[in-house]
C-alpha positions in Angstrom: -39.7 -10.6 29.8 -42.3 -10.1 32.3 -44.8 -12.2 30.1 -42.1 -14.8 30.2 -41.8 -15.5 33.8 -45.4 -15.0 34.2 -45.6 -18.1 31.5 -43.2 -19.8 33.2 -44.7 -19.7 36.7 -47.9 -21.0 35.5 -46.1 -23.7 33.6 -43.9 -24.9 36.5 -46.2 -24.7 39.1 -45.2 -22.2 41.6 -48.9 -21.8 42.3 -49.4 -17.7 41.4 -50.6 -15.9 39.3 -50.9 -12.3 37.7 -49.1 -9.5 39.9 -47.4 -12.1 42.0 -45.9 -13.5 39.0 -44.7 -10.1 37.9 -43.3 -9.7 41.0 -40.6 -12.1 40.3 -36.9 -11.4 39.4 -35.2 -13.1 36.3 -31.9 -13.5 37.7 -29.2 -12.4 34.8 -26.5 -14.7 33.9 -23.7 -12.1 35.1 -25.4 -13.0 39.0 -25.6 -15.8 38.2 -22.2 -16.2 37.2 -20.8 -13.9 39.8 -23.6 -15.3 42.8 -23.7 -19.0 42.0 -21.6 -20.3 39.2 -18.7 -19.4 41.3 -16.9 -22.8 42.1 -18.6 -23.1 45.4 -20.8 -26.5 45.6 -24.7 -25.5 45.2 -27.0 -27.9 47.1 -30.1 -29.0 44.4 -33.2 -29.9 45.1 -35.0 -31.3 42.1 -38.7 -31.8 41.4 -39.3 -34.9 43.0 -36.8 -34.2 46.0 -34.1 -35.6 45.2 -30.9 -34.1 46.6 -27.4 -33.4 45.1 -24.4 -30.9 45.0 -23.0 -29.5 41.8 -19.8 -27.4 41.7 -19.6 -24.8 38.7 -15.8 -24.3 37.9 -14.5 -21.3 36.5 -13.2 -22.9 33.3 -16.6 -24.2 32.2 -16.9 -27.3 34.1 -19.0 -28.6 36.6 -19.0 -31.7 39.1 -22.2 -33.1 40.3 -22.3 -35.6 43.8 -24.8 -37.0 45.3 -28.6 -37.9 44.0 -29.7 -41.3 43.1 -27.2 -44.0 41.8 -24.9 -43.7 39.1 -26.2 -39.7 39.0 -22.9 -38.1 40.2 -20.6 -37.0 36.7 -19.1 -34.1 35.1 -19.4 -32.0 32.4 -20.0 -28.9 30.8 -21.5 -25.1 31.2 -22.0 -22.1 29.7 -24.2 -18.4 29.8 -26.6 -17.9 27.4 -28.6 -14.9 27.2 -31.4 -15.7 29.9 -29.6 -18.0 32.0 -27.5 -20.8 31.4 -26.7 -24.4 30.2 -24.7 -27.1 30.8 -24.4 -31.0 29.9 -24.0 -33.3 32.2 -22.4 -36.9 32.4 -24.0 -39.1 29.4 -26.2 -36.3 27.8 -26.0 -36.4 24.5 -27.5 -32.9 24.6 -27.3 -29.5 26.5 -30.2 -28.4 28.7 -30.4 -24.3 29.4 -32.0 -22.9 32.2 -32.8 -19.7 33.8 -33.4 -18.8 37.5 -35.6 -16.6 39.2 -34.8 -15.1 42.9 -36.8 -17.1 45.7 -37.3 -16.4 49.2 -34.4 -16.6 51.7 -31.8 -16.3 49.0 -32.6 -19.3 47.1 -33.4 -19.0 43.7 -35.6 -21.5 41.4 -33.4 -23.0 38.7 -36.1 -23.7 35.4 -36.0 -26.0 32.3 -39.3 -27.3 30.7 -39.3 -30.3 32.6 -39.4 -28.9 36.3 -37.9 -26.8 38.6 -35.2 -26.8 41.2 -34.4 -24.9 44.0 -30.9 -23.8 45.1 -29.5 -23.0 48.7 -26.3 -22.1 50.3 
C-alpha cells in the first residue's frame, strides 16, 4: 500500500517524494464513510479550482451544487475496497477514488485524472 501512495503522489503532483510520500495516510472507506460520506455537504476543490458542494446521502446518493454551468446533478455512490466511487449526473460510467489525510483536516480526494481537496 505504501508503494501505492508513493505512486500516486508522484503521479498527481503533490510535489514529494520518498519518506514524505510514505508519510501519508490512505484514508479507509469506513472513515470515510463515517468522516465524510456522512450527508453533510463537502466543499470540492478540483484541479483547476473550480469550486462545488456535494452531499453524500446515506442511501447511496449524492447531490452536487455549484461549479461551472450545467455541473450541479445527482447520482450515485458506493465503497470499494481503497476508497470509493460514485457516478455523477450524465456519466455513462463510475469513477473510484481514494483519499489520503492532508493538512488541517482536509484530505486529497484522487482519481487518474487529478486531485481534489476537501474542507469542512
Amino acid at each position: 500500500m505504501r508503494r501505492r501512495l508513493a505512486a500516486a503522489a508522484a503521479v498527481f503532483g503533490f510535489g514529494i517524494c520518498g519518506q514524505a510520500a510514505m508519510a501519508m495516510e490512505l484514508v479507509s472507506p469506513q472513515s470515510l464513510k463515517r468522516d465524510w460520506l456522512d450527508g453533510r455537504a463537502v466543499t470540492t476543490v478540483g484541479p483547476r479550482g473550480g469550486k462545488s458542494e456535494l452531499t453524500f446521502r446515506n442511501d447511496g446518493t449524492l447531490v452536487r451544487t455549484g461549479g461551472r454551468a450545467g455541473a450541479a446533478g445527482e447520482g450515485s455512490w458506493r465503497l470499494d475496497d481503497e476508497g470509493f466511487c460514485m457516478t455523477l449526473g450524465q456519466a455513462k460510467r463510475e469513477s473510484c477514488y481514494v483519499a489520503i489525510r492532508g493538512e488541517g483536516g482536509a484530505i486529497r480526494v484522487m482519481r487518474r485524472t487529478g486531485a481534489f481537496v476537501w474542507t469542512r
